[in-house]
C-alpha positions in Angstrom: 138.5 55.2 25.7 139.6 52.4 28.1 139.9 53.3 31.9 143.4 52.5 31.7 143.9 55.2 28.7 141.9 57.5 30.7 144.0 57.3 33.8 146.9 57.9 32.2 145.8 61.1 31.3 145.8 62.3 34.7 149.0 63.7 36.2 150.1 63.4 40.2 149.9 66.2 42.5 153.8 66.7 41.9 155.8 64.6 40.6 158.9 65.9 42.4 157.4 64.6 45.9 158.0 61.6 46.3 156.3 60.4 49.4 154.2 57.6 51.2 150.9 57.1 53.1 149.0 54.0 54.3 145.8 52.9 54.8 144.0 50.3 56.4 140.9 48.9 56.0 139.3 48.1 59.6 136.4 45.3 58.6 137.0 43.0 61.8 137.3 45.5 65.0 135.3 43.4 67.0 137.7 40.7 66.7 139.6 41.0 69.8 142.8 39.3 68.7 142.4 41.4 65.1 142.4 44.6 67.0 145.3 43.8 69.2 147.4 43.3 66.1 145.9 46.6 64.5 146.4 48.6 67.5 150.1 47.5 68.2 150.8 48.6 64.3 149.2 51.8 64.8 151.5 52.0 68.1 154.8 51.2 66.4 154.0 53.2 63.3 156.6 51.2 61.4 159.1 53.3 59.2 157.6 56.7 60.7 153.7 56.2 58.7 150.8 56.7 60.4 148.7 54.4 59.2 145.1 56.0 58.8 142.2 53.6 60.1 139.2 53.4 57.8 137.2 51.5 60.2 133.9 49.8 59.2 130.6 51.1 61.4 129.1 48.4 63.3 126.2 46.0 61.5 122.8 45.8 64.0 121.5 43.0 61.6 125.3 40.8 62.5 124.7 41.7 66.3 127.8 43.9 66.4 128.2 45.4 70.0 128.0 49.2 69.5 129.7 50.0 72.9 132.6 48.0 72.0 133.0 49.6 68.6 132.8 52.7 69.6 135.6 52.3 72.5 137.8 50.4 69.7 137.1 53.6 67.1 137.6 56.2 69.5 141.1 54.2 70.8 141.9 54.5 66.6 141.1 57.9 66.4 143.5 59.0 70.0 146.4 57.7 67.4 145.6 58.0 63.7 143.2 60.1 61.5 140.3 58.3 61.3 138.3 57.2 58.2 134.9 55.5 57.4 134.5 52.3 55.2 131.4 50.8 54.4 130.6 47.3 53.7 126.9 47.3 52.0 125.9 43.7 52.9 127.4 43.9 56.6 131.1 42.2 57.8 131.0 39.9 54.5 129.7 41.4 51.7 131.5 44.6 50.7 129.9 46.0 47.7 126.1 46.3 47.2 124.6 43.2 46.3 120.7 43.6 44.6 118.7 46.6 45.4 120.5 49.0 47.3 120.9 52.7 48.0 124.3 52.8 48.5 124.1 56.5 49.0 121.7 56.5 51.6 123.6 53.4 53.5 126.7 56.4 53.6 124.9 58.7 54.6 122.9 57.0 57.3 126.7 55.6 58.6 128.3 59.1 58.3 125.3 61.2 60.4 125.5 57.9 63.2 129.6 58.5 63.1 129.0 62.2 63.9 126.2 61.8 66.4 128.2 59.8 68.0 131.2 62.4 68.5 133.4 61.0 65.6 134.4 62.7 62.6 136.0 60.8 60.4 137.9 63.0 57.5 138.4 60.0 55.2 136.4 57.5 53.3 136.6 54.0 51.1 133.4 52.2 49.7 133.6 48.7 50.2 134.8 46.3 47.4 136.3 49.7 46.2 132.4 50.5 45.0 131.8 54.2 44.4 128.9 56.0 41.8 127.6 59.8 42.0 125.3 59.7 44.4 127.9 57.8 47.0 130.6 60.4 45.5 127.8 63.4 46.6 127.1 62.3 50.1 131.1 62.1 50.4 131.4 65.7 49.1 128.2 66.5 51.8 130.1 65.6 54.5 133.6 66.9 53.7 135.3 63.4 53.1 138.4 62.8 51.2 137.8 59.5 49.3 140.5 56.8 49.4 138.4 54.7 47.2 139.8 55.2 43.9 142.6 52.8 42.8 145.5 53.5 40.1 145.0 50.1 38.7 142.0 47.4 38.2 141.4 44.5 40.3 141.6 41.6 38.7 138.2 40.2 40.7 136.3 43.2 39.4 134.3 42.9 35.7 135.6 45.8 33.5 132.2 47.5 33.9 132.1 47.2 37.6 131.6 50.9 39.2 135.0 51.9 40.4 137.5 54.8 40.3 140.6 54.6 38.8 142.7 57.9 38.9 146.6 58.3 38.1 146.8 60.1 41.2 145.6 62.9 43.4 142.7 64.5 41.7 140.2 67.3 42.5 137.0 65.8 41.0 134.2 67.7 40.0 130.9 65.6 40.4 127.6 66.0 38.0 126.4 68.3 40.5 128.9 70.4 40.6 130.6 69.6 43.9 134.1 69.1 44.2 135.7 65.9 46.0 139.5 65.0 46.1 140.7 61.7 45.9 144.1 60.2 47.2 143.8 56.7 45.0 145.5 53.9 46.3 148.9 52.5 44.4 149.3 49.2 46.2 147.8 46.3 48.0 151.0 44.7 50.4 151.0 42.3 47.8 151.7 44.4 45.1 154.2 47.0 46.8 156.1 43.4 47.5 156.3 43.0 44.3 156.9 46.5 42.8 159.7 47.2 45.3 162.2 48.1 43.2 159.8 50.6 41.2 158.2 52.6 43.4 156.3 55.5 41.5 157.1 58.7 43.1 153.7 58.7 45.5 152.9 55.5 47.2 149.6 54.9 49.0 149.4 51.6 50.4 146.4 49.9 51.5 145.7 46.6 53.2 143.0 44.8 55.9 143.1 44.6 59.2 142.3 41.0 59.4 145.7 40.3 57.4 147.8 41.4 60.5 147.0 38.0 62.0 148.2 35.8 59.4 151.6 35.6 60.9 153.8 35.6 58.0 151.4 38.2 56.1 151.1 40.3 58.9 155.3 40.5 59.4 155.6 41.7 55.8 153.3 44.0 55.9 155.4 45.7 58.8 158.5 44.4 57.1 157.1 46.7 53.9 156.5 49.5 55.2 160.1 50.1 57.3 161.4 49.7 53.8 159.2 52.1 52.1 159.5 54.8 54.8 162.9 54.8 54.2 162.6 55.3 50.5 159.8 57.8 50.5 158.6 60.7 52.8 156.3 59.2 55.2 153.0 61.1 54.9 149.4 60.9 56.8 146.5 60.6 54.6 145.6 64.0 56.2 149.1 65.3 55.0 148.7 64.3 52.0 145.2 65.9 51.6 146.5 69.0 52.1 149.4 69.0 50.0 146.9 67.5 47.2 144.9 70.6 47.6 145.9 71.8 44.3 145.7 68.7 42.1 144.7 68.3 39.0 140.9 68.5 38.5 139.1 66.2 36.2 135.2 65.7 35.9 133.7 62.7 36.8 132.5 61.2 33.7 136.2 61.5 32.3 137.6 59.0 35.4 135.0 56.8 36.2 134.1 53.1 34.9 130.3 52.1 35.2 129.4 54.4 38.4 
């Protein structure tokens, strides 16, 4: 059965909510002028969403400045849930590349997180890369995932390990964990497009480096005045508990190549 077939099978948490919830994917926060503009969007919370922050820990090997980071993620967390995002090859390279324990790389970030007073609540693999093991460590540590996607991206092979749910789903992994997952709906790009048919839920995600491309980083704003006013603005946290009684599916029914 194709993902696309299998996706379909899965129902939203309600399909008489119709709401919205954002997302951002924080890969440059050591990039002063990058955080400036992520910290003023998180400050305006444009038409009423909170966007939720999954930041990206700091990479030793890129000579990332812990100190900073941890001032810039615990300025995040005083305003938004916060989430962790992992990039497997450091600020560049999102999804594992070679031989890698992708697992162990989440884990290691999510103990370091906690150790170091944060708790994030959220999480999104890199590259939108999840498998079992990454999916266990998630469940571990009491994450929701954001990394699932309702569609494919077009950069990814058909076999690349992904997610790709219909909607909010209670999945129960090979080891008999459970782990809900909010998938995202639509890049900025695609909710430009898809305007004028909105599915009922709406979870858009986006990077924070896009908020300094002047005309990209306007739209995004722009977009999500307009879809606050068409759907219920939501926090990913909101939206978690709300989805607590999704649909369940097992994970060998939902995922591709993971």
């Amino acid at each position: 059965m194709s993902a696309e077939r299998r996706a379909d099978k899965m129902r939203i948490v309600d399909e008489g909510l119709r709401y919205a919830v954002a997302s951002c994917h924080v890969e440059r926060p050591l990039d002063d002028a990058v955080w400036r503009a992520f910290v003023r969007l998180l400050e305006r919370k444009p038409g009423g969403l909170t966007v939720t922050p999954l930041i990206r820990p700091p990479a030793e090997a890129a000579g990332e400045r812990e100190d900073v980071w941890l001032d810039r993620a615990r300025e995040a967390a005083s305003i938004a849930p916060l989430g962790h995002h992992t990039h497997w090859g450091g600020p560049t390279q999102a999804r594992p590349k070679g031989v890698v324990d992708a697992a162990a790389t989440v884990r290691a970030e999510a103990e370091w997180l906690r150790g170091r007073g944060l708790a994030p609540g959220f999480f999104c693999g890199g590259g939108w890369y999840i498998d079992a093991p990454v999916a266990g460590v998630l469940a571990e540590h009491g994450y929701v995932d954001c990394t699932a996607t309702t569609f494919r991206q077009p950069y990814l092979v058909e076999s690349a390990p992904r997610l790709q749910l219909a909607g909010p789903t209670r999945l129960r992994l090979p080891g008999g964990a459970s782990l809900l997952s909010l998938p995202a709906t639509h890049s900025a790009g695609m909710l430009a497009r898809g305007l004028a048919r909105l599915p009922p839920g709406v979870h858009v995600h986006f990077h924070d480096w896009e908020l300094v491309q002047r005309r990209r980083g306007a739209a995004i704003v722009a977009l999500l005045r307009v879809l606050g006013r068409r759907r219920e603005p939501l926090t990913v946290a909101e939206l978690a508990a709300r989805a607590a009684a999704a649909p369940e599916a097992t994970w060998e029914e939902v995922t591709i190549g993971g």
